[in-house]
TORPA-4810 file (N, C-alpha, C, O; in nm, 3 decimals):
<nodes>
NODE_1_5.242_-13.942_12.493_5.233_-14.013_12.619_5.241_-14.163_12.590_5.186_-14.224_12.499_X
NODE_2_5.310_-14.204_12.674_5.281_-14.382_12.693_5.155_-14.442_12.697_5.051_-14.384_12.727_X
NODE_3_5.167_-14.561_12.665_5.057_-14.654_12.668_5.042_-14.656_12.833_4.931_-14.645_12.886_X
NODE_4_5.180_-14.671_12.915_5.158_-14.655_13.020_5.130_-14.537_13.169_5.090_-14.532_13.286_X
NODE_5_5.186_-14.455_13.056_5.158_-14.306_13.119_5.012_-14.271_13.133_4.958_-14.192_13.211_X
NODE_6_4.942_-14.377_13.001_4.842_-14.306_12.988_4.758_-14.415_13.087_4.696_-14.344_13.166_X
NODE_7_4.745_-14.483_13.101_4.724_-14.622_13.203_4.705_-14.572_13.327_4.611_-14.603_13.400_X
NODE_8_4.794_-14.492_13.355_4.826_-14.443_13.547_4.744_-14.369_13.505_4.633_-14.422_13.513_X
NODE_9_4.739_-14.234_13.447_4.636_-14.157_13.432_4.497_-14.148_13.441_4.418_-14.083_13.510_X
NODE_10_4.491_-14.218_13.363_4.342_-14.326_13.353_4.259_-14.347_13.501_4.156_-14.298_13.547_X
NODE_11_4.395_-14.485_13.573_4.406_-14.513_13.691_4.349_-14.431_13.829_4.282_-14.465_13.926_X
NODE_12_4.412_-14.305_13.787_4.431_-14.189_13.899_4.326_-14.139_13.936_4.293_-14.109_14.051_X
NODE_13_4.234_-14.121_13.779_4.151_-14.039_13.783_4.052_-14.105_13.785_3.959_-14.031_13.817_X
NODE_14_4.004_-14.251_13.759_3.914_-14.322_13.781_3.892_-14.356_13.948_3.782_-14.356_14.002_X
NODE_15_4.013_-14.383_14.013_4.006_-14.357_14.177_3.982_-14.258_14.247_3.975_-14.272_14.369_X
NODE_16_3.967_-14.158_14.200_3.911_-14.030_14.246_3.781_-13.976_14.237_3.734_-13.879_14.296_X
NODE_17_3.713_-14.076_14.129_3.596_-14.014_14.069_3.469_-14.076_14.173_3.480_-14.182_14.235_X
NODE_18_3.343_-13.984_14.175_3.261_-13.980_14.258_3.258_-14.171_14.218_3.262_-14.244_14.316_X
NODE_19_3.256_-14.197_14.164_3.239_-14.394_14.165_3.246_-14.458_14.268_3.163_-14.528_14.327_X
NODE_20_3.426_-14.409_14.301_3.461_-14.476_14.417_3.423_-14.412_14.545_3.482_-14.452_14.646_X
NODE_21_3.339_-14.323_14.557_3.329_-14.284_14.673_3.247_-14.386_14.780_3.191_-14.492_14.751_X
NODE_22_3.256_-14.328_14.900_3.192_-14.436_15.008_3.014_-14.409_14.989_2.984_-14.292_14.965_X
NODE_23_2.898_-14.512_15.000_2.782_-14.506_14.944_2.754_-14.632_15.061_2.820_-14.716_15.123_X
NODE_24_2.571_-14.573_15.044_2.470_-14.641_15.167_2.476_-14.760_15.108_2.450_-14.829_15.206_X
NODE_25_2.489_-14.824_15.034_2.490_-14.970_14.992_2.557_-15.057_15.088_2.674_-15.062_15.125_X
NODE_26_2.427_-15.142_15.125_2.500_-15.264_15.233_2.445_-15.220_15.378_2.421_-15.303_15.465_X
NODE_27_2.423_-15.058_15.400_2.343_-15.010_15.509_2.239_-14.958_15.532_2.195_-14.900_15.631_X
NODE_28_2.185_-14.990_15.396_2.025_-14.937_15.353_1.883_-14.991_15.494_1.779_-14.930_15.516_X
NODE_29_1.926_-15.103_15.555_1.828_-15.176_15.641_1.843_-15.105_15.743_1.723_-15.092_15.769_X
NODE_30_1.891_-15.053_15.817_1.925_-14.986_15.937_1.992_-15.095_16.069_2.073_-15.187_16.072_X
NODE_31_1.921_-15.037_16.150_2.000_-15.131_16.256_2.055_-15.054_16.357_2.029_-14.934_16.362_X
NODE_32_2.144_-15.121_16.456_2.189_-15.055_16.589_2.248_-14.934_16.555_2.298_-14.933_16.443_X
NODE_33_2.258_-14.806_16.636_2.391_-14.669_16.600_2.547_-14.697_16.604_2.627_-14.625_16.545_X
NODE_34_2.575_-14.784_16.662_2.730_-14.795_16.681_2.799_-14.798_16.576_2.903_-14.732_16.574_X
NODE_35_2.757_-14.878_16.457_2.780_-14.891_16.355_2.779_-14.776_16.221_2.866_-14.727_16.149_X
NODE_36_2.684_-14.767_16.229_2.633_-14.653_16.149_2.727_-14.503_16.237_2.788_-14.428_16.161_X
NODE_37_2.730_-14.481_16.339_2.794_-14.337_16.394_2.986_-14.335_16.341_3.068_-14.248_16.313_X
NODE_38_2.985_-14.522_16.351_3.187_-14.534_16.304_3.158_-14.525_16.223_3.267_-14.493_16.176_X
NODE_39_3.082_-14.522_16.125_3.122_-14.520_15.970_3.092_-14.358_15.900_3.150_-14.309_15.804_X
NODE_40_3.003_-14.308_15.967_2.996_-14.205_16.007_3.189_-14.105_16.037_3.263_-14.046_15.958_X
NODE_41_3.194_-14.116_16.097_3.343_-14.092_16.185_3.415_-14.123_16.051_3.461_-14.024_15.994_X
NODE_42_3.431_-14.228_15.999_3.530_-14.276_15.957_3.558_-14.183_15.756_3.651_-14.149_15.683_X
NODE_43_3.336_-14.186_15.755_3.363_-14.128_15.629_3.372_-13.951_15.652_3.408_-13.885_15.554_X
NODE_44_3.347_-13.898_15.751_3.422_-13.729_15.749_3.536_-13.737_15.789_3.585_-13.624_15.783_X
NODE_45_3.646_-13.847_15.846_3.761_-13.846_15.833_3.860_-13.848_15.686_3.961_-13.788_15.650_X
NODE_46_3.770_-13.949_15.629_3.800_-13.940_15.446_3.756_-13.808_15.378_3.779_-13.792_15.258_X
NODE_47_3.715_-13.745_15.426_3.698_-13.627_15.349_3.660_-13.677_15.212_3.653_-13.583_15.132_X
NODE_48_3.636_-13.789_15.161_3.588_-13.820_15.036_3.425_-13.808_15.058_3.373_-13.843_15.164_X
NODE_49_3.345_-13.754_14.942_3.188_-13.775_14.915_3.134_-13.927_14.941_3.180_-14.038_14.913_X
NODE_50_2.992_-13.874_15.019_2.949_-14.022_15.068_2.829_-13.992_14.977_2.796_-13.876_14.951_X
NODE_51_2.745_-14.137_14.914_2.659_-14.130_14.840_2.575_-14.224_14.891_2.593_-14.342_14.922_X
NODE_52_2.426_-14.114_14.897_2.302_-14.193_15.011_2.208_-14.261_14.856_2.137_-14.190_14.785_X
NODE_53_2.225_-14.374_14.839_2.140_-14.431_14.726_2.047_-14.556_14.757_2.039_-14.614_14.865_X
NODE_54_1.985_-14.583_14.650_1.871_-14.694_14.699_1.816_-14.643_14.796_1.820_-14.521_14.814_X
NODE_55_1.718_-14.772_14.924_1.648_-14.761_15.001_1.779_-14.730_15.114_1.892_-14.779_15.121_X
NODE_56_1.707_-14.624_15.200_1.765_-14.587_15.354_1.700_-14.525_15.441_1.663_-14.409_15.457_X
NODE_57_1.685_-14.672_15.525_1.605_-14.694_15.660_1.677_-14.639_15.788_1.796_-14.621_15.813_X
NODE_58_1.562_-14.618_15.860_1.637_-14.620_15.981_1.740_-14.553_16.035_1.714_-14.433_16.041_X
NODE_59_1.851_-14.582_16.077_1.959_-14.535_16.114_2.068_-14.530_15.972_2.183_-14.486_15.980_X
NODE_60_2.022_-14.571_15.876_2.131_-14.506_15.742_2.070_-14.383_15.740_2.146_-14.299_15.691_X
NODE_61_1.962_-14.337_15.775_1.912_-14.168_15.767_2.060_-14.068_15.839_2.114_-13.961_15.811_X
NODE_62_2.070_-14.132_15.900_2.203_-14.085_16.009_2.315_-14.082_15.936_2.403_-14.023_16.000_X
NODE_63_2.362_-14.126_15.806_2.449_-14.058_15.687_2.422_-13.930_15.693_2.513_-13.873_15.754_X
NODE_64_2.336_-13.855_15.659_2.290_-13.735_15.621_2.390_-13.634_15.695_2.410_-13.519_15.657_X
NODE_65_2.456_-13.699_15.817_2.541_-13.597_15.909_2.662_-13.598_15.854_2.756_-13.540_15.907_X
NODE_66_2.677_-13.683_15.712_2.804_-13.694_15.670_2.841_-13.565_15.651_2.750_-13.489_15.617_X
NODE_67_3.016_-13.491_15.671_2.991_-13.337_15.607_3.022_-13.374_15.446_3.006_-13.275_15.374_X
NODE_68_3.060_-13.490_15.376_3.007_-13.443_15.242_2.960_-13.550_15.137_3.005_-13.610_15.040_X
NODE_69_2.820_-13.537_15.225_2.702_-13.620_15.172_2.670_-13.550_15.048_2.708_-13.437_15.017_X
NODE_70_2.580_-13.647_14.966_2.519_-13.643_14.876_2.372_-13.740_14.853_2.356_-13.856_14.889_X
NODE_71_2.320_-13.692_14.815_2.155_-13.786_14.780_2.152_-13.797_14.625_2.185_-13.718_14.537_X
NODE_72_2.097_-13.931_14.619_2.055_-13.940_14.430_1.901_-13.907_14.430_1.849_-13.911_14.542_X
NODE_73_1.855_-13.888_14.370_1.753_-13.871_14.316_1.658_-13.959_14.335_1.547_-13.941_14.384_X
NODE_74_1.716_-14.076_14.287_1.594_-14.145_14.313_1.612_-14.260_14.459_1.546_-14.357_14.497_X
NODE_75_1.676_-14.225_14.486_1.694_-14.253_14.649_1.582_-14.272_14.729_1.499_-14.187_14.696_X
NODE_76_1.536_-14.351_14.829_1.403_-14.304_14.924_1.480_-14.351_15.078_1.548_-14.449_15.109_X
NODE_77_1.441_-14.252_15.142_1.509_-14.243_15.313_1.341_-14.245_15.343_1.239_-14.191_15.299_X
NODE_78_1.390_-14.371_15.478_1.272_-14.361_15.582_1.282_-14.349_15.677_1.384_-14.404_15.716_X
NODE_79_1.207_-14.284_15.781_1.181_-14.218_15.916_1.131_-14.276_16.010_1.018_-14.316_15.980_X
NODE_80_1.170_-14.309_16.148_1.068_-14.355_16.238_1.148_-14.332_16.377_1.270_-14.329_16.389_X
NODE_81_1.040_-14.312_16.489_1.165_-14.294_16.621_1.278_-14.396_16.637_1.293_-14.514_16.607_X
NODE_82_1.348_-14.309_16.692_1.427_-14.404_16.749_1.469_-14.500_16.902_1.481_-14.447_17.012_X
NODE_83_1.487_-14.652_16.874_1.456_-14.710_17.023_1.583_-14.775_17.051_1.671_-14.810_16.971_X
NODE_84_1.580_-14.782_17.152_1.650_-14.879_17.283_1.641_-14.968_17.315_1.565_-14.960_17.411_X
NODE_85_1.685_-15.122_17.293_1.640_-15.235_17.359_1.480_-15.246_17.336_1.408_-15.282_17.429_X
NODE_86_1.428_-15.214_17.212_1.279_-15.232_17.190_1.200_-15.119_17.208_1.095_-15.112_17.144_X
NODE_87_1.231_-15.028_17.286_1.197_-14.950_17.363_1.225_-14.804_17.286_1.338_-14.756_17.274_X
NODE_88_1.073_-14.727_17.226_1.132_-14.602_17.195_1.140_-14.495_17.245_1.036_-14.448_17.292_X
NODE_89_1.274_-14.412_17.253_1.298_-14.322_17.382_1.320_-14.214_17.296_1.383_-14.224_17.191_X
NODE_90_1.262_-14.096_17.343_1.329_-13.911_17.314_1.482_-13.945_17.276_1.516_-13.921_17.160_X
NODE_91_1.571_-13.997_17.362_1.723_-14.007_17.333_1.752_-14.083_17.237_1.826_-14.039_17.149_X
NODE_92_1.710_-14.193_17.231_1.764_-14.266_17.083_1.689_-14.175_16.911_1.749_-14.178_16.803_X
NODE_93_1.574_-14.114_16.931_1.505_-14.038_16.887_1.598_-13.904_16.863_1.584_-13.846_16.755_X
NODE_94_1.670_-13.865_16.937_1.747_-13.732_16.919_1.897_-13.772_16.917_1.994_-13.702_16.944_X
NODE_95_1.893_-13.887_16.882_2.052_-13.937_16.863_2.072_-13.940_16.718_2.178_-13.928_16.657_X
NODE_96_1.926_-13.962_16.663_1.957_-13.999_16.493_1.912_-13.831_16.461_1.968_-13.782_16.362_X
NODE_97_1.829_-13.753_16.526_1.778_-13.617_16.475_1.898_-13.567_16.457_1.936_-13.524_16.348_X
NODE_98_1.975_-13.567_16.573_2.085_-13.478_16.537_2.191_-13.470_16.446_2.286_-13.391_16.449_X
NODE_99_2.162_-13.581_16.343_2.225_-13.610_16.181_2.146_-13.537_16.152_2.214_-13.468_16.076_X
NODE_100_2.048_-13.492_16.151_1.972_-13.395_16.003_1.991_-13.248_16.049_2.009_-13.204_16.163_X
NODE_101_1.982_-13.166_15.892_2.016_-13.012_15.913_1.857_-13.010_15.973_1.773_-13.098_15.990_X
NODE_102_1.858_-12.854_15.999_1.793_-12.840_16.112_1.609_-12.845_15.978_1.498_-12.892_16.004_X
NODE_103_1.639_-12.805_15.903_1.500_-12.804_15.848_1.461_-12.958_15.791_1.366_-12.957_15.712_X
NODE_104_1.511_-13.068_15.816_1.496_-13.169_15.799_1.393_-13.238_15.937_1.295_-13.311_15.953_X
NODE_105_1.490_-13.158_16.016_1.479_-13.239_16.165_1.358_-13.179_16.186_1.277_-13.263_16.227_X
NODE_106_1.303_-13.051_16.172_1.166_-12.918_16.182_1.104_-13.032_16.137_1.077_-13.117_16.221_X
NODE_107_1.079_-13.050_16.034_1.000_-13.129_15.948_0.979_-13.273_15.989_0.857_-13.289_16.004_X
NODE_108_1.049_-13.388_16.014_1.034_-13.501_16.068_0.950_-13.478_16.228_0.839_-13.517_16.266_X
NODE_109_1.003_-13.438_16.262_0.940_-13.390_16.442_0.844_-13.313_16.400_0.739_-13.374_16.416_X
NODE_110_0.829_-13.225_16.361_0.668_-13.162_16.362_0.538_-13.238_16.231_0.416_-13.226_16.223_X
NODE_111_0.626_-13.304_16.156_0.479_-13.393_16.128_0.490_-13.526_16.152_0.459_-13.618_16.075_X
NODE_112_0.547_-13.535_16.290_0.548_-13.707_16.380_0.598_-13.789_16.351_0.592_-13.889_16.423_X
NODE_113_0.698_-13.791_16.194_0.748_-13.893_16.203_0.833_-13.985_16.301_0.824_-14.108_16.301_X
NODE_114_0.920_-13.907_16.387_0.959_-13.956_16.507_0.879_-13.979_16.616_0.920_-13.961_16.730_X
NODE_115_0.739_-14.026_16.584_0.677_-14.052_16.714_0.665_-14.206_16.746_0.676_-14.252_16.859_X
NODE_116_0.641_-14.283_16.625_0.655_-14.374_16.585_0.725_-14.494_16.517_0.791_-14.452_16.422_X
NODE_117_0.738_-14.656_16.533_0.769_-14.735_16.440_0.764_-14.732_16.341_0.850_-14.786_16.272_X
NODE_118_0.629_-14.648_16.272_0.625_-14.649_16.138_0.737_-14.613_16.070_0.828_-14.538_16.105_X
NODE_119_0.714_-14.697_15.935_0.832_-14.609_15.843_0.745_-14.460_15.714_0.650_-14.464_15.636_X
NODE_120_0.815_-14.382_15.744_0.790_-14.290_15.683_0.878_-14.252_15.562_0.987_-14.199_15.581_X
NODE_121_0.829_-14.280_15.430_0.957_-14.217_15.362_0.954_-14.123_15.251_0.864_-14.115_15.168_X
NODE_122_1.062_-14.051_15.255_1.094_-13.944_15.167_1.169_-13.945_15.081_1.285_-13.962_15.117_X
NODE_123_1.141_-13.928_14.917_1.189_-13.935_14.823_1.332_-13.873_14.831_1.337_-13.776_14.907_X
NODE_124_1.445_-13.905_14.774_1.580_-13.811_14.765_1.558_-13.692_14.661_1.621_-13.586_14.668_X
NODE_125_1.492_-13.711_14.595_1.424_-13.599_14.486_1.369_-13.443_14.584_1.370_-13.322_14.565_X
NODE_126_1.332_-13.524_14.676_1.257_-13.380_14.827_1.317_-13.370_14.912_1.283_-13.276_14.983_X
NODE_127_1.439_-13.451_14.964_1.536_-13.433_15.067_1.653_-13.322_14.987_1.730_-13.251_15.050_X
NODE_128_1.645_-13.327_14.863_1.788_-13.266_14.760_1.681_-13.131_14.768_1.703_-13.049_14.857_X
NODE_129_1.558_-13.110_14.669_1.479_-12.997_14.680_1.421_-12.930_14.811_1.417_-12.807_14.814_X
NODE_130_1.385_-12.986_14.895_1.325_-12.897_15.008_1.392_-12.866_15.126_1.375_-12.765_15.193_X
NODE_131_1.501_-12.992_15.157_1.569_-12.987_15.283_1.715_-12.898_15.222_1.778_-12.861_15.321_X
NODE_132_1.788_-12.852_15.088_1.895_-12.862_15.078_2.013_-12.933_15.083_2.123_-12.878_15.078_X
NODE_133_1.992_-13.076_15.095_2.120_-13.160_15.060_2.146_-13.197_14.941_2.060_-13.236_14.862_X
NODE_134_2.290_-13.185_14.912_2.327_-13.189_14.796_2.317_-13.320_14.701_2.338_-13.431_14.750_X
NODE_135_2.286_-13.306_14.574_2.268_-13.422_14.484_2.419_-13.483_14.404_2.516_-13.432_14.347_X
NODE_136_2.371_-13.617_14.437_2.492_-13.654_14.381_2.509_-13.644_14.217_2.426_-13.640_14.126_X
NODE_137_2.622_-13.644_14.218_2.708_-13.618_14.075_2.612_-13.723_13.987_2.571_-13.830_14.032_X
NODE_138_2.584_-13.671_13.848_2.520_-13.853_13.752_2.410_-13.901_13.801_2.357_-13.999_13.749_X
NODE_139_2.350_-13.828_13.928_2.228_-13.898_13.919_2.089_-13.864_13.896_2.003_-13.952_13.894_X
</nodes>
């Protein structure tokens, strides 16, 4: 093979690799849904693996609906209702639930984390072991 054959190769397969995939970095703070739901959209349109790492607050919990998410390990996601103009409502509350599989969502709602501002958080180590989402590659 070429120096350059082997170059593209290299190339090909380094762009493919879980590395480049799309990751919570940069949306770890949370913030409004609009944002978080397009990127959302945009990463099950890529059909490429999304990787939930570091801290994820808030509405980055709402990755989790990616269809092909992944959690690291040492990851921590935090929980709290969700509000409206200040205001926390059942609907903004069941706008972010409905990103989690259903034994995620059992679990947040029946021990209150959605009742509240508080932040509640859960290791990616217990979201990968107890809820079933998958762990990312290397971590």
């Amino acid at each position: 093979m070429t120096f350059r054959g082997l170059f593209l190769s290299l190339l090909v397969v380094s762009l493919t690799s879980p590395a480049f995939a799309g990751t919570s970095q940069g949306w770890g703070g949370g913030g409004a849904f609009a944002p978080y739901e397009a990127k959302i959209a945009q990463e099950n349109s890529s059909g490429e693996l999304f990787r939930i790492q570091g801290k994820c607050k808030s509405a980055c919990t709402m990755f989790l609906g990616i269809r092909k998410v992944c959690v690291e390990r040492d990851a921590k996601l935090y929980f709290h209702a969700g509000w409206d103009h200040g205001v926390i409502t059942p609907a903004a509350t069941a706008r972010m639930t409905s990103t989690y599989n259903s034994a995620l969502r059992s679990y947040v709602m029946g021990n209150h984390f959605m009742d509240t501002r508080e932040f509640h958080a859960i290791p990616g180590s217990v979201i990968i072991s107890k809820f079933g989402y998958k762990e990312c590659p290397g971590s």
